[in-house]
N, C-alpha and C positions, 0 to 999 in steps of 0.2 A: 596469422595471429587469431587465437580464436576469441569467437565475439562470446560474451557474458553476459547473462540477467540477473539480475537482483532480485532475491525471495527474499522475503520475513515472512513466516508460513500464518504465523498468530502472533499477535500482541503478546507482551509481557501481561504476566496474571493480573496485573494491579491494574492494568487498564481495560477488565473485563468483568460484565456482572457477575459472573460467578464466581470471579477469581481462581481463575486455571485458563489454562491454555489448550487445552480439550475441549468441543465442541462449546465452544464460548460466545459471545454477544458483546457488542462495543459499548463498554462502560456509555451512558450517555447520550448515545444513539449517531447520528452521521452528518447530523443538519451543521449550518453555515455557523452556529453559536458553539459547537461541542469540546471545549476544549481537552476532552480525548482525543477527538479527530484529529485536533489538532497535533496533538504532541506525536500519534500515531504518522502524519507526513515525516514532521520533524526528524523522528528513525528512519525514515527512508532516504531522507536528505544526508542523514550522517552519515548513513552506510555508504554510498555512494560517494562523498567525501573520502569516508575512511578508505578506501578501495582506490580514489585514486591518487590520493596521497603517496600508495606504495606501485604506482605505476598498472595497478589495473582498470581499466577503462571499462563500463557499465554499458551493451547495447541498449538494456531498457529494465523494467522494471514488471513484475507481473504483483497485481493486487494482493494476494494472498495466497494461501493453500486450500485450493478448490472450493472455493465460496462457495458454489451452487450443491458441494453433499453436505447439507446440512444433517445434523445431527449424530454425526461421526462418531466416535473416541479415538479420533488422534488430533494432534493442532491443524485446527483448521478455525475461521473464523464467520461466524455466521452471519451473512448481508448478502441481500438482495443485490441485482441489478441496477436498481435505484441507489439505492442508498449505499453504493459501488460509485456509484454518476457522479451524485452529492459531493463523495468524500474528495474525488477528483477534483472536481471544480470549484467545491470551498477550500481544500485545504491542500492537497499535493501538489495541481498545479500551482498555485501561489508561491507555494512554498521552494518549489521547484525552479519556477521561471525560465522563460527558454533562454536567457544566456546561460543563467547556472547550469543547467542543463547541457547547452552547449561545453560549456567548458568542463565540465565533466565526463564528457562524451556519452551523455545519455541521448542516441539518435530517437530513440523510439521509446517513449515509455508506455506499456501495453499492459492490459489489464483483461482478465477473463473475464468475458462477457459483455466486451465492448460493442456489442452490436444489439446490447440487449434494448427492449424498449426505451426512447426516451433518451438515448446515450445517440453520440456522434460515431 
Protein backbone atom coordinates (compact mmCIF):
# COMPACT_ATOMS: atom_id res chain seq x y z
CA UNK A 1 0.00 0.00 0.00
CA UNK A 2 1.48 3.13 -0.68
CA UNK A 3 2.12 5.64 2.19
CA UNK A 4 0.80 9.36 1.50
CA UNK A 5 1.50 12.91 2.59
CA UNK A 6 -0.50 15.72 2.77
CA UNK A 7 0.38 19.27 0.96
CA UNK A 8 -1.60 22.34 1.02
CA UNK A 9 1.20 24.30 -0.91
CA UNK A 10 -0.38 27.90 0.19
CA UNK A 11 -3.31 29.13 2.02
CA UNK A 12 -6.37 30.25 0.24
CA UNK A 13 -5.96 34.02 -0.99
CA UNK A 14 -8.12 35.33 1.87
CA UNK A 15 -6.01 34.13 4.45
CA UNK A 16 -2.89 35.99 3.05
CA UNK A 17 -1.67 39.68 3.14
CA UNK A 18 -1.63 40.13 -0.18
CA UNK A 19 -4.38 38.18 -0.95
CA UNK A 20 -3.00 35.66 -3.70
CA UNK A 21 -1.48 32.67 -3.12
CA UNK A 22 1.81 33.47 -4.83
CA UNK A 23 4.71 34.33 -2.73
CA UNK A 24 2.23 35.31 0.11
CA UNK A 25 2.61 36.05 4.10
CA UNK A 26 0.12 34.62 6.73
CA UNK A 27 -2.65 37.08 7.06
CA UNK A 28 -1.86 37.83 10.86
CA UNK A 29 1.20 36.41 11.46
CA UNK A 30 1.82 32.57 13.47
CA UNK A 31 1.77 33.56 17.22
CA UNK A 32 -0.59 31.53 19.80
CA UNK A 33 -3.41 34.45 19.24
CA UNK A 34 -3.77 34.28 15.10
CA UNK A 35 -6.67 33.19 14.24
CA UNK A 36 -5.58 32.66 10.67
CA UNK A 37 -3.24 30.24 12.11
CA UNK A 38 -5.65 28.99 13.38
CA UNK A 39 -8.19 28.25 10.74
CA UNK A 40 -4.87 27.43 8.44
CA UNK A 41 -4.50 23.96 11.09
CA UNK A 42 -8.18 23.51 10.78
CA UNK A 43 -7.52 22.82 6.59
CA UNK A 44 -5.19 20.41 7.35
CA UNK A 45 -7.41 18.67 9.81
CA UNK A 46 -10.11 18.54 7.29
CA UNK A 47 -7.97 17.32 4.62
CA UNK A 48 -6.91 14.55 6.32
CA UNK A 49 -10.44 13.65 7.39
CA UNK A 50 -11.68 14.16 4.09
CA UNK A 51 -8.92 11.54 2.72
CA UNK A 52 -9.85 9.16 5.21
CA UNK A 53 -13.23 9.26 5.03
CA UNK A 54 -12.70 7.62 1.42
CA UNK A 55 -10.29 5.06 2.83
CA UNK A 56 -6.93 6.91 2.16
CA UNK A 57 -4.88 6.90 5.02
CA UNK A 58 -2.36 10.10 5.61
CA UNK A 59 1.60 9.01 6.58
CA UNK A 60 2.07 12.70 7.54
CA UNK A 61 1.77 16.04 6.78
CA UNK A 62 4.51 18.45 5.25
CA UNK A 63 4.13 22.42 6.19
CA UNK A 64 3.78 23.87 3.00
CA UNK A 65 5.35 24.52 -0.29
CA UNK A 66 8.99 25.25 0.27
CA UNK A 67 8.85 27.75 3.10
CA UNK A 68 12.37 28.36 3.04
CA UNK A 69 12.33 30.07 -1.25
CA UNK A 70 11.03 32.82 -0.27
CA UNK A 71 10.05 35.17 -2.62
CA UNK A 72 8.81 32.84 -5.46
CA UNK A 73 5.96 33.30 -7.93
CA UNK A 74 4.34 30.18 -7.65
CA UNK A 75 2.37 29.09 -4.21
CA UNK A 76 4.40 28.90 -1.88
CA UNK A 77 3.94 30.52 1.72
CA UNK A 78 6.30 32.74 3.34
CA UNK A 79 7.58 31.62 7.21
CA UNK A 80 10.41 31.19 8.86
CA UNK A 81 11.56 28.25 10.80
CA UNK A 82 10.20 29.83 13.76
CA UNK A 83 7.27 30.85 12.99
CA UNK A 84 6.88 27.14 11.17
CA UNK A 85 7.56 25.89 15.35
CA UNK A 86 4.83 28.41 16.50
CA UNK A 87 2.32 27.44 14.16
CA UNK A 88 2.89 23.72 15.00
CA UNK A 89 2.68 24.03 18.68
CA UNK A 90 -0.14 26.63 18.92
CA UNK A 91 -2.17 25.41 16.40
CA UNK A 92 -1.75 22.12 14.42
CA UNK A 93 -0.62 20.13 17.05
CA UNK A 94 -3.75 21.02 19.18
CA UNK A 95 -5.65 20.73 16.52
CA UNK A 96 -4.48 17.62 15.44
CA UNK A 97 -4.05 15.53 18.81
CA UNK A 98 -2.34 12.47 18.87
CA UNK A 99 -5.40 10.28 19.03
CA UNK A 100 -6.92 12.24 16.14
CA UNK A 101 -4.04 11.74 14.62
CA UNK A 102 -3.90 8.28 15.46
CA UNK A 103 -6.95 7.49 13.99
CA UNK A 104 -6.53 8.95 11.07
CA UNK A 105 -3.28 7.33 10.53
CA UNK A 106 -1.27 10.21 10.51
CA UNK A 107 2.13 8.34 11.84
CA UNK A 108 4.28 11.15 11.36
CA UNK A 109 3.37 14.44 10.73
CA UNK A 110 6.66 16.36 9.20
CA UNK A 111 7.13 19.63 8.43
CA UNK A 112 10.26 21.23 6.38
CA UNK A 113 12.62 22.54 8.43
CA UNK A 114 12.13 20.58 11.55
CA UNK A 115 15.40 20.69 12.62
CA UNK A 116 15.57 24.41 12.27
CA UNK A 117 16.51 26.44 15.29
CA UNK A 118 14.58 26.38 18.35
CA UNK A 119 12.35 23.40 16.76
CA UNK A 120 12.31 19.78 18.32
Amino acid sequence: RPRLYGSAWAPPAWMTEENRTTNSHLKGGWGRDSAVARAWAWYHRRMAVAYAARGVRLFGFTSGNEPHFMGQDWQVLNVSPLEMRDWIAYHLGPVLKPGLAARLGVEAPLHQGARAAGSA
